[in-house]
C-alpha positions as CSV (number, residue, x, y, z in Angstrom):
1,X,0.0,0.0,0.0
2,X,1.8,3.4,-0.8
3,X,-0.1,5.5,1.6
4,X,0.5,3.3,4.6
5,X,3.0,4.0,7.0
6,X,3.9,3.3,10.8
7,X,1.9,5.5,13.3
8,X,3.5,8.5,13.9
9,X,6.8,7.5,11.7
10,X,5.7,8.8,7.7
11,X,9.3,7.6,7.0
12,X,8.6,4.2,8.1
13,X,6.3,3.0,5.0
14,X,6.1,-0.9,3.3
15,X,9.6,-0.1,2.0
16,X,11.1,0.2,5.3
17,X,9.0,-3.0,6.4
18,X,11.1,-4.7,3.4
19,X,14.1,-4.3,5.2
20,X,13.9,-6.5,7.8
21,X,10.5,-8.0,7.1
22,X,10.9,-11.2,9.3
23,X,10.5,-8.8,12.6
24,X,8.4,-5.8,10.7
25,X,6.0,-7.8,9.4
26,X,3.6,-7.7,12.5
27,X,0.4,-7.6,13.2
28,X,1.2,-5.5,16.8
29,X,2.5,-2.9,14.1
30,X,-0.4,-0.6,13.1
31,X,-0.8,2.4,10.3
32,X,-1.7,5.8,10.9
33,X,-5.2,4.6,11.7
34,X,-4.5,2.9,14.6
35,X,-5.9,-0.7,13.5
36,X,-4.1,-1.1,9.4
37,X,-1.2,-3.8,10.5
38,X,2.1,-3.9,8.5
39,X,1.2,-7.4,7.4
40,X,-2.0,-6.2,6.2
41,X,-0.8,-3.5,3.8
42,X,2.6,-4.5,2.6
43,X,0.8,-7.8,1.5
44,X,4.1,-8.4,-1.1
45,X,6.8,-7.5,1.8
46,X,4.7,-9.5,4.3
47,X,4.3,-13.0,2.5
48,X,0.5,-12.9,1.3
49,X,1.3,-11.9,-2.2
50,X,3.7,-15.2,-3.1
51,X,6.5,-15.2,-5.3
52,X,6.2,-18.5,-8.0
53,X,9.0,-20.8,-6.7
54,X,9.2,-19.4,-2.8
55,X,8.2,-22.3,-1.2
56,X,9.7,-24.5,2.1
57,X,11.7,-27.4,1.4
58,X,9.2,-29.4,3.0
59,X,12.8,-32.0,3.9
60,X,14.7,-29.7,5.3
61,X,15.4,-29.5,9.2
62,X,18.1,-28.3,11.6
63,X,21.2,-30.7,11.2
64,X,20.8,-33.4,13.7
65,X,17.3,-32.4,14.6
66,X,14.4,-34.0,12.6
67,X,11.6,-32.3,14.4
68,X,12.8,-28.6,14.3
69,X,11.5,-28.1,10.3
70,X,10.5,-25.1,8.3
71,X,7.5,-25.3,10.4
72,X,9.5,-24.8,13.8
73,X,11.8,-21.9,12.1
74,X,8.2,-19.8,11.1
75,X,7.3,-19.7,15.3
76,X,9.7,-17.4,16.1
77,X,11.6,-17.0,12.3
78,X,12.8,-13.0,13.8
79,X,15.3,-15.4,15.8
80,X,15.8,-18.8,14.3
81,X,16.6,-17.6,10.5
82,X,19.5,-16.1,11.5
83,X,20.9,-18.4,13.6
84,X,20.1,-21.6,12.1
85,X,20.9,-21.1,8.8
86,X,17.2,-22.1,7.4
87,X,16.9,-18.9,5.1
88,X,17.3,-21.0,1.9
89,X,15.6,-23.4,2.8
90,X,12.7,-21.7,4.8
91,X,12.6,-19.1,2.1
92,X,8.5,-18.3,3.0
93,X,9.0,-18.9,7.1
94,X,12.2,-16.6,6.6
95,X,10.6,-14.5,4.1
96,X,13.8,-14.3,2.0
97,X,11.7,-14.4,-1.1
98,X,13.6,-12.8,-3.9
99,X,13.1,-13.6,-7.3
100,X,16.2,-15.4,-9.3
101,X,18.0,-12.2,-10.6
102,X,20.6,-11.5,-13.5
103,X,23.8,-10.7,-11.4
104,X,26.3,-8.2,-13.3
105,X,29.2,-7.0,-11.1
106,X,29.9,-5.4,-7.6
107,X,26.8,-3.9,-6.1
108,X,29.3,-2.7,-3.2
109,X,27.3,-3.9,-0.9
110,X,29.2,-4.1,2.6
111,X,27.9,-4.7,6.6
112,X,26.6,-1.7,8.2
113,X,29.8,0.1,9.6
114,X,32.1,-2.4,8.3
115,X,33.1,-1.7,5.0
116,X,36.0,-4.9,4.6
117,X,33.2,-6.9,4.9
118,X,32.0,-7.3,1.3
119,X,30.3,-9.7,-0.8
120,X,33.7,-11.6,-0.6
121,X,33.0,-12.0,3.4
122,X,29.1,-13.0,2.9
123,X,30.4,-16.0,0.3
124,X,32.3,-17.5,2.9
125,X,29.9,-18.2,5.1
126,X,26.7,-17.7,3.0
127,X,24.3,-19.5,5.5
128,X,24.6,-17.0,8.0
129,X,25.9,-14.0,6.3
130,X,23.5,-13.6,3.3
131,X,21.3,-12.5,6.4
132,X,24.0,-9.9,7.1
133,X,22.4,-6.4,7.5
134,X,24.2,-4.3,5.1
135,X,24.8,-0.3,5.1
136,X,22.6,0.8,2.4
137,X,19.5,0.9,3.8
138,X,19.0,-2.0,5.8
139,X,19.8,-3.9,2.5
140,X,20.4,-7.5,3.3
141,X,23.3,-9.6,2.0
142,X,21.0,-11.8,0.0
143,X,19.9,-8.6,-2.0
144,X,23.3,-7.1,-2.3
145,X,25.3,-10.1,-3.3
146,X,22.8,-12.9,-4.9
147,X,25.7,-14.3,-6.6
148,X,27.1,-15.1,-3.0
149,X,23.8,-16.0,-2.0
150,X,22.8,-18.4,-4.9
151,X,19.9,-15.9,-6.3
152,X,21.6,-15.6,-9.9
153,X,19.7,-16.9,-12.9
């Protein structure tokens, strides 16, 4: 919705949900109205507008841990994507949905206040760092280095 924005906070519209949607994404977090939730009007940003191919791997689970799933990771995804490495796999619980895209070059992406720690640093450790908040607008390392991340058609 382009005329929604947090309470109080017009700077704080569906784009800045889309930065960290996993913990923005909240029904608790309500519009100008008072009652229009973030979920409800960034549908895209929030999940209820899917992406063809954004799906859980219905097999995956935690290593060594056959009953923590997808399933488990969407319960409390604001704390178990990052640390458990599920964001490829739990791409819907994670909401890490991002289209394939056509990757040319350095986007010069880097983490927030650490600029040696480029898309060089995210593909070493993809499963954790392709979470990585980045300094360009809460930009995550998924979006600013797919090819790191695996998101290149």
């Amino acid at each position: 919705d382009d005329g929604w924005h947090k309470r109080n906070q017009p700077d704080k519209d569906c784009a800045w949900v889309a930065e960290y949607a996993v913990e923005r994404c909240d029904d608790d977090l309500v519009g100008e109205d008072g009652v229009t939730s973030a979920t409800a009007a960034c549908r895209f940003t929030c999940g209820a507008c899917t992406i063809r191919g954004c799906d859980d791997d219905t097999a995956w689970t935690v290593e060594g841990q056959p009953d923590k799933d997808c399933t488990w990771i969407s319960e409390s995804a604001k704390y178990r994507c990052p640390s458990s490495g599920a964001w490829q796999a739990c791409r819907a619980a994670c909401q890490t949905c991002t289209p394939l895209v056509q990757c040319d070059g350095d986007s010069g992406f880097h983490k927030k206040d650490e600029p040696e720690k480029d898309c060089a640093w995210v593909g070493e450790k993809p499963d954790t760092r392709c979470l990585t908040k980045g300094q360009n607008n809460g930009e995550r390392g998924f979006q600013g280095c797919p090819a790191e991340c695996g998101l290149c058609s």
